[in-house]
N, C-alpha and C positions, 0 to 999 in steps of 0.2 A: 697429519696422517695423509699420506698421497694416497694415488691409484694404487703404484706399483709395489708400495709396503705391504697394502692388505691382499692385492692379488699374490705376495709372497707365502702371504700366510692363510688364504683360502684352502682349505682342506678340500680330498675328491669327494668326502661324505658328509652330509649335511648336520648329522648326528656331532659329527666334534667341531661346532663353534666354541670361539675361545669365550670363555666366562670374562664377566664385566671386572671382576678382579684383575686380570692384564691389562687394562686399562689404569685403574687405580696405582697400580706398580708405576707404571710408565708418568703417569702424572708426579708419582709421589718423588720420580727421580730429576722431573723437569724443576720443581722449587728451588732445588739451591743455585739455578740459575737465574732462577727470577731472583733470587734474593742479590745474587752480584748485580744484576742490571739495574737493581734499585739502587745501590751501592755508588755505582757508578753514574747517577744520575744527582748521586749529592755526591759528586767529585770537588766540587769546588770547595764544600766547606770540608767536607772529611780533609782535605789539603793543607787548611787553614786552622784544624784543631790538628790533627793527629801527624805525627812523627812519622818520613815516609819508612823508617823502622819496624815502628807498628803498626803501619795501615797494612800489612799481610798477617798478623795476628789479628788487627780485628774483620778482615774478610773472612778468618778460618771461623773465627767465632760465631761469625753472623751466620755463615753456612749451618755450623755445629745446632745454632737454636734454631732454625727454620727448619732445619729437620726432624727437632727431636719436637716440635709443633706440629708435623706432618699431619697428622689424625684430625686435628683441631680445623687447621687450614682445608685439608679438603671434607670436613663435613660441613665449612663454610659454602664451599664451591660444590655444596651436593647437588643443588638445582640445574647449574649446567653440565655436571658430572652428568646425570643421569639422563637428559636432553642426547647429550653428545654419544652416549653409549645403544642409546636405541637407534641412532641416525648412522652411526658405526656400524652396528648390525645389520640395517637395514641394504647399505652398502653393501657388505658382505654377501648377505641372503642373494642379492643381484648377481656380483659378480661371480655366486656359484650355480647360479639357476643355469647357464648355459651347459652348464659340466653334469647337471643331475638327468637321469634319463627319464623318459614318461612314466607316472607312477602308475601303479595299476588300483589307487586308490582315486579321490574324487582329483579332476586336475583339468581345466579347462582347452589344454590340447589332446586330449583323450580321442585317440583314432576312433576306436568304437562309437566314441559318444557324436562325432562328427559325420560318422557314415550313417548311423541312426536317423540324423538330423539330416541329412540328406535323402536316404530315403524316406521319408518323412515330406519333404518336398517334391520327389520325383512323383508321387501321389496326386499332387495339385495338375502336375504338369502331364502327367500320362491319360486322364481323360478327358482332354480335347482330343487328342490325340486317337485315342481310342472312338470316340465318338465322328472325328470325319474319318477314321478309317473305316467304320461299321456302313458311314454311311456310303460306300464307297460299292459294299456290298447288295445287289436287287433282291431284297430279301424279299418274300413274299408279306403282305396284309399282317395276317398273322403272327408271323415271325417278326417284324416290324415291329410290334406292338411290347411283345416280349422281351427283344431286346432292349428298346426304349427301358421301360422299366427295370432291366436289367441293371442298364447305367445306372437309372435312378437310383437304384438301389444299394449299386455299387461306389454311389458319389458321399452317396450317408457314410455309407461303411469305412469311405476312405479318409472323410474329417475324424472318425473315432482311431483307426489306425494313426492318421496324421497325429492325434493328441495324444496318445500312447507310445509313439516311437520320440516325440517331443520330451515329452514327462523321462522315459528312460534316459534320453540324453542327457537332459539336466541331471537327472542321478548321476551322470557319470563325469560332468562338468563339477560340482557343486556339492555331492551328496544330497540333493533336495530336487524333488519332483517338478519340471518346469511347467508351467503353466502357460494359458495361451496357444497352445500347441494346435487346434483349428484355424487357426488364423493364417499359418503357414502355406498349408496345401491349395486353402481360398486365394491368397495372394499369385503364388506362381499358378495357378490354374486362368484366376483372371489374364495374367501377360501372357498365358500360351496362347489362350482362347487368340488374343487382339492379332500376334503374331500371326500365328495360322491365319487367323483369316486375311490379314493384307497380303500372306505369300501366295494365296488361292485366290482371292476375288480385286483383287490391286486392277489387272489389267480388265476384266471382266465388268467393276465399276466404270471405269473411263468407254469403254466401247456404251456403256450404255447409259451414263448420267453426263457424260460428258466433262474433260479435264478439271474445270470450274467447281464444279456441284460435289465431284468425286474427292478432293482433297479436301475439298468443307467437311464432309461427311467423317473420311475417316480422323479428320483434325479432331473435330468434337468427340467423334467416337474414341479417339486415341485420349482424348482429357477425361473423361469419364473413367476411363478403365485406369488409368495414375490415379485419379481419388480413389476409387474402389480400390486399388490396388495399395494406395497409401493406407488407408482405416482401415485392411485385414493386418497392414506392419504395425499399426499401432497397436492396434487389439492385440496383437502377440507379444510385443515388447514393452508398454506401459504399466507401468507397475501400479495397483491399486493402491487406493489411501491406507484400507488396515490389511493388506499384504507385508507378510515379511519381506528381507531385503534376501535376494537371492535365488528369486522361483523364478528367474526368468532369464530366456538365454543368454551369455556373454556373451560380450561385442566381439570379442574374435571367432566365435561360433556363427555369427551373422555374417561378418566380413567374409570367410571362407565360404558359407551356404550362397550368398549373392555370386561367388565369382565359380560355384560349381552351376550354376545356374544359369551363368552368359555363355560357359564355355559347353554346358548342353545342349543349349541353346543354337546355337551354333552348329556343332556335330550334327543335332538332329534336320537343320535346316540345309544343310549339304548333302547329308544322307538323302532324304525325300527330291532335294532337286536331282539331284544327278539321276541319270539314267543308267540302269546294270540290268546287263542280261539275262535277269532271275525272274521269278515270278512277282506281280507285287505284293502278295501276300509276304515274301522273305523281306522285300523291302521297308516294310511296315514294320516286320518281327523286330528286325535291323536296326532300326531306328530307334525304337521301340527302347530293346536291351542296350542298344549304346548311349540311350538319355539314363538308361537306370545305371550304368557306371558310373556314367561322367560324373553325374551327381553326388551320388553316393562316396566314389573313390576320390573325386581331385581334392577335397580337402584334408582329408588324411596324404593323400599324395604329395601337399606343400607343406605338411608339419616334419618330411622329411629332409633332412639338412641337407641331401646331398642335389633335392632337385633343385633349391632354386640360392643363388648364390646369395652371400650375407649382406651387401651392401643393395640388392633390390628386395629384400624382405621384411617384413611390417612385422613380424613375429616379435612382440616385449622381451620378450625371453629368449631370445635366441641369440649367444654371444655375438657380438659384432655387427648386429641389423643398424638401421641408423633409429630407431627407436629403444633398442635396449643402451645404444652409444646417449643418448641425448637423457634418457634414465642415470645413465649413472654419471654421468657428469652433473647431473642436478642433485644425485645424494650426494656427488663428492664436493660440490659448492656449498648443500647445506653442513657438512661435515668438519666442511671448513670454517662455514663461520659457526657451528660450535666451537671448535679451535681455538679460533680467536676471542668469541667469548668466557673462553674457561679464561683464557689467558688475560683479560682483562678483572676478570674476577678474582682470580687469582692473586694476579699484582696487587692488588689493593688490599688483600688480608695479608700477604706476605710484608707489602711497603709497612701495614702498621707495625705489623712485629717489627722489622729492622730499624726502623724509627723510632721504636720504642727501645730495642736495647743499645741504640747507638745512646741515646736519653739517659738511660743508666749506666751506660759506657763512660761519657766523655761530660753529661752535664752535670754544671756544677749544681748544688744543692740551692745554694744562695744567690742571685743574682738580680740586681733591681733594675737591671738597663737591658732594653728589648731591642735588637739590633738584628738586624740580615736575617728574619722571617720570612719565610714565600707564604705574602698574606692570600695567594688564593688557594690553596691546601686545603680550605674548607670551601669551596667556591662551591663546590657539585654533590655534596653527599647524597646518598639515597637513603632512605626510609632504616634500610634494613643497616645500614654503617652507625647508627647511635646504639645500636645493641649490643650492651657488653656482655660477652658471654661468660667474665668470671662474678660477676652477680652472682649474691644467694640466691637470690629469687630465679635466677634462671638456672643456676647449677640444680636448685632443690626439682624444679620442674624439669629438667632431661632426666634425673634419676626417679622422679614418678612414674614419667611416660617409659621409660626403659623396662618397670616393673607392674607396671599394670596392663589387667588385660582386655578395659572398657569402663565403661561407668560415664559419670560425668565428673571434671577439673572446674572449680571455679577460678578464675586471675584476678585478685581485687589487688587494689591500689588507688594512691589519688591520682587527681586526673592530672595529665601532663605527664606522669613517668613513663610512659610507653607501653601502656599495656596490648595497645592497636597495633606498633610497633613490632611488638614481640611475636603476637598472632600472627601479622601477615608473615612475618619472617618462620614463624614455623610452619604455616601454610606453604610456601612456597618448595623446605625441605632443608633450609637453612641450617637448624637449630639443635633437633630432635633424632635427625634423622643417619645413618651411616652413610659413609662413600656408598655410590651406587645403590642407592635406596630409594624405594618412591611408595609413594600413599595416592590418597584420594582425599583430598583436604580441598571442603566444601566452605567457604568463608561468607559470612552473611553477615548484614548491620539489623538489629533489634530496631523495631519501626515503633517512635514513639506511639502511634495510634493504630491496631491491629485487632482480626478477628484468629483468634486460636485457630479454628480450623481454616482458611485459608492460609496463616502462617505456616501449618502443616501441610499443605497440597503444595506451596510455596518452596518449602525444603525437601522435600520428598520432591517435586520435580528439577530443580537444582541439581539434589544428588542423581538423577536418572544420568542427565544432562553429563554429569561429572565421569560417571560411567562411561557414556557414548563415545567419551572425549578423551578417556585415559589413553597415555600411551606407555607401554611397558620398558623397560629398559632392554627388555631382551629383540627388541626390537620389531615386533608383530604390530603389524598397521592396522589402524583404526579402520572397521567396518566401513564400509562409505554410505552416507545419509541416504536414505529413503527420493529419488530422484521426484521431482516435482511435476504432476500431471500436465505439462504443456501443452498437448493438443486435446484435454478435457471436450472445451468446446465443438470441436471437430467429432470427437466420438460419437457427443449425445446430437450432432442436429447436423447427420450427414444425409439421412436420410430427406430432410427437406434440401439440401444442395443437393443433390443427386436429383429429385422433382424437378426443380427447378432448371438445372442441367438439361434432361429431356424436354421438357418443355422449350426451350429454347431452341434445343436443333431439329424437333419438330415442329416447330412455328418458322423455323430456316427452311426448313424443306419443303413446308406448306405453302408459304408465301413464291417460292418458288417455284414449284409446281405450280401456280394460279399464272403467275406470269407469264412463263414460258406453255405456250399450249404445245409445242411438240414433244413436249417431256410426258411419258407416258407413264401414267401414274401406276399403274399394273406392276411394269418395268421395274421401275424404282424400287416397289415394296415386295416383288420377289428379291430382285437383288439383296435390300437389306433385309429380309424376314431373317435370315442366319445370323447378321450380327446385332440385331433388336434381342431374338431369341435370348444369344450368348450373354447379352446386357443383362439383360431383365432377371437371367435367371441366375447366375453372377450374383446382381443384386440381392434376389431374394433369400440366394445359399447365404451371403454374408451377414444379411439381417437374422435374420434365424441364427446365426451362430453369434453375432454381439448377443443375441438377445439370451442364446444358452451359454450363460456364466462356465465354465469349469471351475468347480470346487466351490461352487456358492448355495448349493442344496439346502444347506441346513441355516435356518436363522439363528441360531449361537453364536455368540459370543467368539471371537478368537481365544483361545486354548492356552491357558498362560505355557510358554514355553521354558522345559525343563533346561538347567543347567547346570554341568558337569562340572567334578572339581577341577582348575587350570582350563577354561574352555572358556575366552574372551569373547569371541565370537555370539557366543549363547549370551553371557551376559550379556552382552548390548542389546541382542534382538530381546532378551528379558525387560532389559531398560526402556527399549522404546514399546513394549508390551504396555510396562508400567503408565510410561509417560501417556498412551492413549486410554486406558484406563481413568487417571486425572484428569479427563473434560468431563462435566457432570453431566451432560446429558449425553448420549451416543446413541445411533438409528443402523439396527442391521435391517434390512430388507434381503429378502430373497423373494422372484417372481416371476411365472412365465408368459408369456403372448405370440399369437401366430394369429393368421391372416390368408385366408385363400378366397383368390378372387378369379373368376371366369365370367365372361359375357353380361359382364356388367351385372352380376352378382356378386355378394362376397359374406365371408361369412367367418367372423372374428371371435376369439377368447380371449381372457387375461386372466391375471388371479396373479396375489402378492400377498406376503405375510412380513406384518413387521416385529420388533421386539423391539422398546425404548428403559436405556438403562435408568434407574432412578438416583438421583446424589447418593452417594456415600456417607453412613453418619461419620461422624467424628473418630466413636471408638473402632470403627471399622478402618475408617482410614493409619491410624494406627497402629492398627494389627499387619495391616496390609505393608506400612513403611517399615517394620521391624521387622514382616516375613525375605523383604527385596534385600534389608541391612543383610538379615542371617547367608540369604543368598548371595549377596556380593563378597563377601567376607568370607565363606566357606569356598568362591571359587579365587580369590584372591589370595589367600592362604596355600594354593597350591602350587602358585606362581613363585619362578625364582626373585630374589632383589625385591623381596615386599619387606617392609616397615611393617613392626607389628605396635600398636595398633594400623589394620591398613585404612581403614575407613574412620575420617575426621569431618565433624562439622564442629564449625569454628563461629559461636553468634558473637557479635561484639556489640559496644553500643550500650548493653543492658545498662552499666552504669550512668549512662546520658537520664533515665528517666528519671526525673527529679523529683516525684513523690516516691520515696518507700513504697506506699500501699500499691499504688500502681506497679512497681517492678514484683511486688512480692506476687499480684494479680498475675501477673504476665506466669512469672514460675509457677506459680500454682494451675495454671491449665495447659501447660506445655510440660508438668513434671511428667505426666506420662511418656511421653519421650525420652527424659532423661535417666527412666528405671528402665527402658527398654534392655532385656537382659542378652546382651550377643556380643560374647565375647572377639575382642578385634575391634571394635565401634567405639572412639571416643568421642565424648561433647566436650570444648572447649571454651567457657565461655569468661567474657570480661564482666565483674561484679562490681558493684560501690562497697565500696568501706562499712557500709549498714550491714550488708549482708557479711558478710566478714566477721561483723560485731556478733551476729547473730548464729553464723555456723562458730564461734567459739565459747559462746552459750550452750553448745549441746551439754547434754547431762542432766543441766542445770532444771528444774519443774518448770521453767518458761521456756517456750518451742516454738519455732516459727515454722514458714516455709522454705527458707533457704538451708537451716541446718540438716534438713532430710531431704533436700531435692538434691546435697551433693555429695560425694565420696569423699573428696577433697576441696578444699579454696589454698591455693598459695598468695601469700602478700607478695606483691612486687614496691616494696620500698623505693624513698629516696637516695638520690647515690651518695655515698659518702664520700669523703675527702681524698680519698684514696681513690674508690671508684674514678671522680672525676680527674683525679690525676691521671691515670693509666689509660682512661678515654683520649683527654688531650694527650700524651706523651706520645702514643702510639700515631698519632696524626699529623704533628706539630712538631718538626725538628729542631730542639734546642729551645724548648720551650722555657724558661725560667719557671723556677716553682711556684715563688713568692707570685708569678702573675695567675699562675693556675688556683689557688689560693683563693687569689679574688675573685677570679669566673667561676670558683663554687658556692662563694659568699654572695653570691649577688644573683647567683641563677636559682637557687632555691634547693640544689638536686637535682633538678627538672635536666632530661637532658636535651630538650629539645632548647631550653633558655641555656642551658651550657653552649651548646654550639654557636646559637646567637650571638651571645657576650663575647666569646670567643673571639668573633668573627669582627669584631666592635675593636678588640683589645690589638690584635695585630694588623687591625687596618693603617697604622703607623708607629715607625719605632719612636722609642722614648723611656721614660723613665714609669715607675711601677703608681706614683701618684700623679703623673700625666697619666695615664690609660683608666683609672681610676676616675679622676676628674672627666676625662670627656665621656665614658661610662655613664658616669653619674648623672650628666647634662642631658644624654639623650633618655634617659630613663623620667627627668623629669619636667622636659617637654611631654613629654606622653600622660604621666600621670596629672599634668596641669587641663590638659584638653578632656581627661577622662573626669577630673572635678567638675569642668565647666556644663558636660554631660545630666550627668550626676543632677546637679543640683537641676537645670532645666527641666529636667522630667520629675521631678519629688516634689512632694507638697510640704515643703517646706518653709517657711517664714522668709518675706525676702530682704529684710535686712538683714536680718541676723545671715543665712546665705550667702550675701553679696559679702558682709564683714569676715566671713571665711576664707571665700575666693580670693579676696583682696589681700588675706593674711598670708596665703601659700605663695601668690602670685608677686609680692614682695618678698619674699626670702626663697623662692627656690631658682637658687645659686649652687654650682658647685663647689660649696664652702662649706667645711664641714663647723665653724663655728656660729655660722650665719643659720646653718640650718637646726642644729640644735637650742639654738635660742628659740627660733621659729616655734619648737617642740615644746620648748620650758612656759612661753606666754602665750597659753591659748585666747582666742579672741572670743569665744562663745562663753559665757558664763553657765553654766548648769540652772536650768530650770524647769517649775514641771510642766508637762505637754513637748517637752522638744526632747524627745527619746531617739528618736531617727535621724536629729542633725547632731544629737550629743554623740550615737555611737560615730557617724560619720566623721565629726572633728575625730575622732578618738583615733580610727581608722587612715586619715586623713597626716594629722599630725604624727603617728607612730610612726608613718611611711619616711616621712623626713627626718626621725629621727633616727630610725633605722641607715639611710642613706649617710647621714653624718656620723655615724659609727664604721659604717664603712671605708667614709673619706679618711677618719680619724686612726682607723686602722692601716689602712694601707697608705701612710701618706708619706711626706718627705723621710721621715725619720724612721722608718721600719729597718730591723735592724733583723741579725740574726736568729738573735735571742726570742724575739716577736713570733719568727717564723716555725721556730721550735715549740713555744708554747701554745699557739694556732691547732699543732698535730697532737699535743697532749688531750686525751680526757677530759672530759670537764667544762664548766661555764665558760673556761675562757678559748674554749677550741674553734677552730673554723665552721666544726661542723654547729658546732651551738648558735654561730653567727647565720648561719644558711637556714637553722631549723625557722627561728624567728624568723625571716623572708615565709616559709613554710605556715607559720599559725598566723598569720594577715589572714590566709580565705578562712580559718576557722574560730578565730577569739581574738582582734584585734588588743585587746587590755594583756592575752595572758602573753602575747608577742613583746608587750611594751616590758613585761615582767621580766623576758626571757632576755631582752636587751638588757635592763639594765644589770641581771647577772654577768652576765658579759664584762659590760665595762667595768663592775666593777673588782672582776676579776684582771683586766685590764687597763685599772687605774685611772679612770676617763668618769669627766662628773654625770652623775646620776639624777636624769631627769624624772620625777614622779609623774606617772600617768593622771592625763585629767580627769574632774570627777564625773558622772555622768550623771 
């Protein structure tokens, strides 16, 4: 999707963006071109099989089934669907902000809000000003004194204006009250002061400190007034640690207030130089009312298009700047490679279909010779590529989740079918989920060793976390993080650099004065008594104002912040509410101090009040994570393209804990979570087989913990014959059956050992007992080295031991007659005390003989007939031969049992299990 396609279809109102379904459409018509591309990428063999007659009948076909797949395929590709669709949008939103006009709701180029913020600063700037104009007037003693306090009084009043025209701005930027708002008037009041006084006393210094002394003076004096000047922009713009995100002016609100500020700056220093034949009182007024325009008006003045052209304007939003240009060329590159990664996603669920029905197009049923394989076809799969989606197990679980409306799912199965597999894959939106859908799928591993309630502070802040970070499909950016106190340091320990500062350039002046005896020290400190004055007092207005907090009166707690239904925005600042919440101890202070010092007297107060939060109990914590679920979920549900359930946590793992008691433990003080009742909320979690055993016991007068901690458990089985055929077919072009046959006899079900074997089998062509044979060879290299293991670490008898090892390690050959003899003459006789090495032979020897039924099965002679009765029912099927692979981890004797049903369904002599 280019520039010029979505600026086609950019609407003039913001209100009709196109829905995530035009998307969908648009993708679902791009498939039948992937599917010829993959088509044509097995040109050489489709060449080699098919008539070029019908190779346009089997194109239309190939078309025909990718389409009527459509739904399938893209709820596969739902993860970058839904990626691509909020980065689509976002685009969008861009290229029509320049066309939307100023809103008269909250809106960061908000004229009003900018002239606010300007006066607001003309405040800081207007009493220097006022103060060498006054002084300008011979007022009398008395009058003197009054006006003095006049200022004074007027200088208070004008920090509290300054924080109330500030605070409004922000309303008008933001919807939210900016804070900081003193800090402003302190700052440009410092750079007036410095100005003025070098435009007034510059040459005045040099006639009487002389060139040398004169630029030292206002050097230092000029550095002092930049920190002071810097720690009033901090104080106004750094955002506190439990301040929400948002109380503090944007940066385009700063950017404009600075450059209203050079450009009054200016006017006003032109104004006062020049000479006009008026009185100086007009010159002043003059002055005066043209610093309170410039300020006030130039930045709403440049929010207007027409003053300053598009290629020199910084405005984000304003079409055509070179910052809204370099904006949307970075959504149109991320846009793109969504693109491309749909499209690589894509391909690969469409390749398996058309490789799967070219499979049942052109291959033959029968065929024992493996020839022109592209053995790296399995070279790269991902996690989420062994998950068949026509599984029971996984069709029964999308038809739960479709219909339920929270609870908790248990996924039991043994270990190696995928149950991890399946999780992240419906984590991600894979599986579960529609085109253009998205959730909030929290994915966690169960820790063998854990305290309940930090596992709960642990998920509870994850999910915050997961909130913070959601991003919608309809394309609404994520809040931005809480900025990080950088000049901390500089805040709290300005006041000793500033000591120190003075100290310095009066030890300069002092030492100076001592040396030079014509320098008349009188001279000097009238000169500077106006800009000591302006320091000090500068100073002290600024201390006093770090030291009076705005909005930190009250020691309470921050206020958990309410949230609307559809209102992302809220949720997060809710989320990071939570998240500060979840530290267990927390310190509000609120406190005041002042300081008045004359003639070497002084005379101080302070006073502070603190409040320290105390842990959380458990059941509290609890309450607390099911009040934040109902909230996310209730403003989640108001959102377009949400998944219902929207809110998922996903624990896996649970089956790793290898004592029952222990996992039952674990459920039993986390059930409270999983009866959390809010509807939209599921738990997801992977079970053992125990529990499985144990939720199918319900009813029954025996009751455990897992049949009441869940709604449901679904088994995820081993894969059947079938399954594993349709896995390989869909992968594997012209896969022979007869070899897929063996990669499910030999992998167990498992589909992580399917791909494996697989990967073994077409790493050269050959015949069906070649791949077999060298199959069988690497399998029992590996179970040789796992013997030699084995016995090292057991306490087991070391003759008897070594006469095992010896016995394996002479017949494990890829032969299947050599191996079953192996099987038939155990070397350990049965005795008692040797229970551990008896099951082990037992264990030990199945395993070979197992292996030789498989040689025996798929060996030179496999015939048609074989491969029909393999698919049949019954002892003598494929899948019988795979189950046996399957009860090795749990009854080595009932494995040995299940073989030789087998053979002897398949005619092959019957070796008796040894005795134990």
């Amino acid at each position: 999707m280019t520039v010029p396609e979505l600026l086609s279809d950019v609407p003039n109102a913001p209100e009709a963006e196109p829905e995530g379904d035009a998307l969908v459409e648009q993708l679902r018509e791009r498939l039948p071109e992937l599917a010829m591309a993959t088509l044509e990428e097995q040109a050489k063999a489709l060449t080699r099989l098919v008539s070029e007659g019908d190779l346009e009948q089997v194109r239309k076909s190939v078309r025909n089934r990718v389409q009527s797949d459509s739904v399938a395929i893209l709820r596969e590709t739902n993860p970058t669907i839904t990626a691509w669709q909020a980065d689509r949008n976002r685009l969008r939103n861009h290229l029509a902000s320049g066309r939307l006009p100023v809103a008269a709701t909250a809106n960061p180029r908000d004229r009003v809000g900018h002239a606010a913020f300007g006066f607001a600063l003309w405040l800081g700037m207007i009493h220097p000003l006022l103060c060498w104009q006054l002084s300008r007037v011979p007022w009398p003693g008395s009058t003197w004194l009054a006006v003095v306090a006049a200022l004074i009084v007027s200088t208070i009043a004008s920090l509290w204006l300054g924080r109330r025209f500030v605070a409004r701005a922000g309303v008008r930027f933001s919807g939210r009250r900016a804070l900081g708002g003193a800090g402003w008037p302190i700052a440009t009041g410092l750079a007036t002061t410095y100005v003025l006084l070098v435009c007034r006393l510059w040459g005045a210094s040099f006639d009487t400190m002389g060139g040398f002394l004169a630029v030292l003076v206002w050097v230092l004096s000029g550095l002092v007034t930049v920190m002071l000047t810097f720690f009033a922009y901090i104080f106004a713009t750094e955002q506190e640690k439990e301040e929400e995100p948002g109380q503090r002016l944007p940066p385009i609100a700063r950017s404009r207030g600075f450059l209203g500020c050079v450009t009054a700056t200016v006017g006003t220093v032109l104004v006062l130089s020049w000479t006009f034949p008026v009185p100086e009182w007009v010159q002043f007024v003059t002055a005066d009312l043209l610093s309170l325009v410039l300020l006030a008006g130039t930045a709403p003045l440049t929010l207007s298009p027409e003053l300053i052209p598009r290629r020199f304007s910084r405005d984000p939003e304003r079409r055509g700047s070179p910052r809204w240009t370099r904006i949307r060329d970075e959504l149109q590159a991320k846009v793109d490679e969504d693109d491309r990664a749909w499209s690589v996603a894509a391909t690969e669920s469409v390749r398996q279909r058309v490789i799967g029905y070219l499979n049942e197009l052109r291959n033959p049923a029968y065929r024992t010779e493996l020839t022109g394989v592209d053995r790296h076809v399995l070279g790269q799969m991902r996690p989420g590529d062994r998950v068949v989606t026509s599984l029971a197990g996984v069709r029964q679980l999308q038809t739960l989740i479709a219909g339920i409306a929270g609870g908790a799912v248990g996924i039991a199965g043994p270990r190696g079918v995928g149950k991890s597999t399946l999780l992240e894959t419906y984590q991600a939106g894979g599986l579960a989920l529609e085109s253009n859908q998205a959730h909030i799928a929290v994915f966690e591993s169960v820790p063998v060793r854990y305290d309940a309630r930090d596992f709960v502070l642990h998920l509870f802040a994850r999910t915050c976390e997961a909130v913070i970070d959601f991003k919608p499909p309809d394309g609404e950016s994520s809040s931005p993080a809480p900025p990080q106190r950088r000049w901390e340091w500089l805040r709290r320990g300005w006041p000793f650099l500033a000591t120190v500062l003075l100290w310095v350039g009066f030890g300069v002046l002092g030492s100076l004065a001592a040396r030079d005896q014509k320098l008349d020290a009188a001279g000097l400190f009238t000169t500077l008594w106006w800009p000591l004055i302006g320091l000090l007092g500068g100073s002290a207005l600024l201390y006093l104002a770090m030291r009076w907090r705005p909005g930190r009166t009250s020691v309470r707690p921050p206020a958990k912040p309410p949230v609307p239904p559809g209102d992302l925005a809220a949720l997060r600042a809710r989320a990071r509410w939570a998240l500060s919440e979840i530290e267990l101890q927390q310190k509000y202070t609120t406190g005041w101090s002042g300081k008045v010092a004359a003639a070497g007297t002084e005379v101080g107060a302070t006073g502070s009040h603190e409040v320290t939060r105390q842990p959380r109990t458990y059941p509290q914590l609890v309450h607390d994570f099911g009040d934040f679920l109902q909230t996310a979920v209730g403003c989640l549900d108001a959102l377009q393209h949400m998944a219902k359930p929207s809110v998922v946590i996903i624990l896996d793992e649970l089956d790793k804990i290898v004592s029952p008691d222990l996992a039952q433990d674990f459920v039993n003080e986390v059930k409270a979570l999983f009866g959390l009742d809010v509807p939209g909320f599921l738990f997801l979690v992977s079970v053992s087989e125990d529990a499985l055993a144990s939720f199918e016991r319900r009813g029954l007068p025996v009751r455990d913990t897992f049949d009441s901690a869940f709604d449901a458990i679904l088994r995820l089985d081993y894969l059947t014959l079938g399954d594993s055929c349709r896995l390989l077919n869909s992968r594997i072009l012209w896969f022979p059956e007869p070899f897929a046959c063996l990669c499910h006899s030999l992998s167990g079900g498992l589909p992580r050992e399917l791909i494996r074997i697989a990967r073994q089998v077409i790493s050269a062509d050959g015949s069906l007992s070649a791949a077999a044979e060298r199959v069988v060879a690497q399998d029992l290299a590996g179970k040789r080295a796992g013997l030699r293991t084995v016995v090292a670490r057991g306490d087991h008898d070391d003759e008897l031991a070594s006469r095992l090892v010896r016995h394996v390690e002479a017949h494990a050959a890829p032969v299947a007659s050599v191996l079953v003899d192996a099987a038939a003459a155990p070397p350990v006789d049965p005795q008692p005390g040797l229970v551990e090495l008896s099951r082990l032979q037992v264990e030990t020897l199945g395993y070979l003989y197992y292996l030789g039924t498989v040689l025996e099965t798929f060996g030179p002679n496999f015939a048609e007939a074989d491969l029909q009765r393999g698919h049949t029912p019954g002892d003598g099927s494929f899948d019988t031969l795979a189950s046996a692979r399957q009860l090795f981890a749990v009854n080595a004797r009932l494995a040995w049992l299940t073989l030789n049903a087998f053979r002897t369904t398949w005619h092959l002599r019957v070796v008796p299990a040894p005795e134990s």
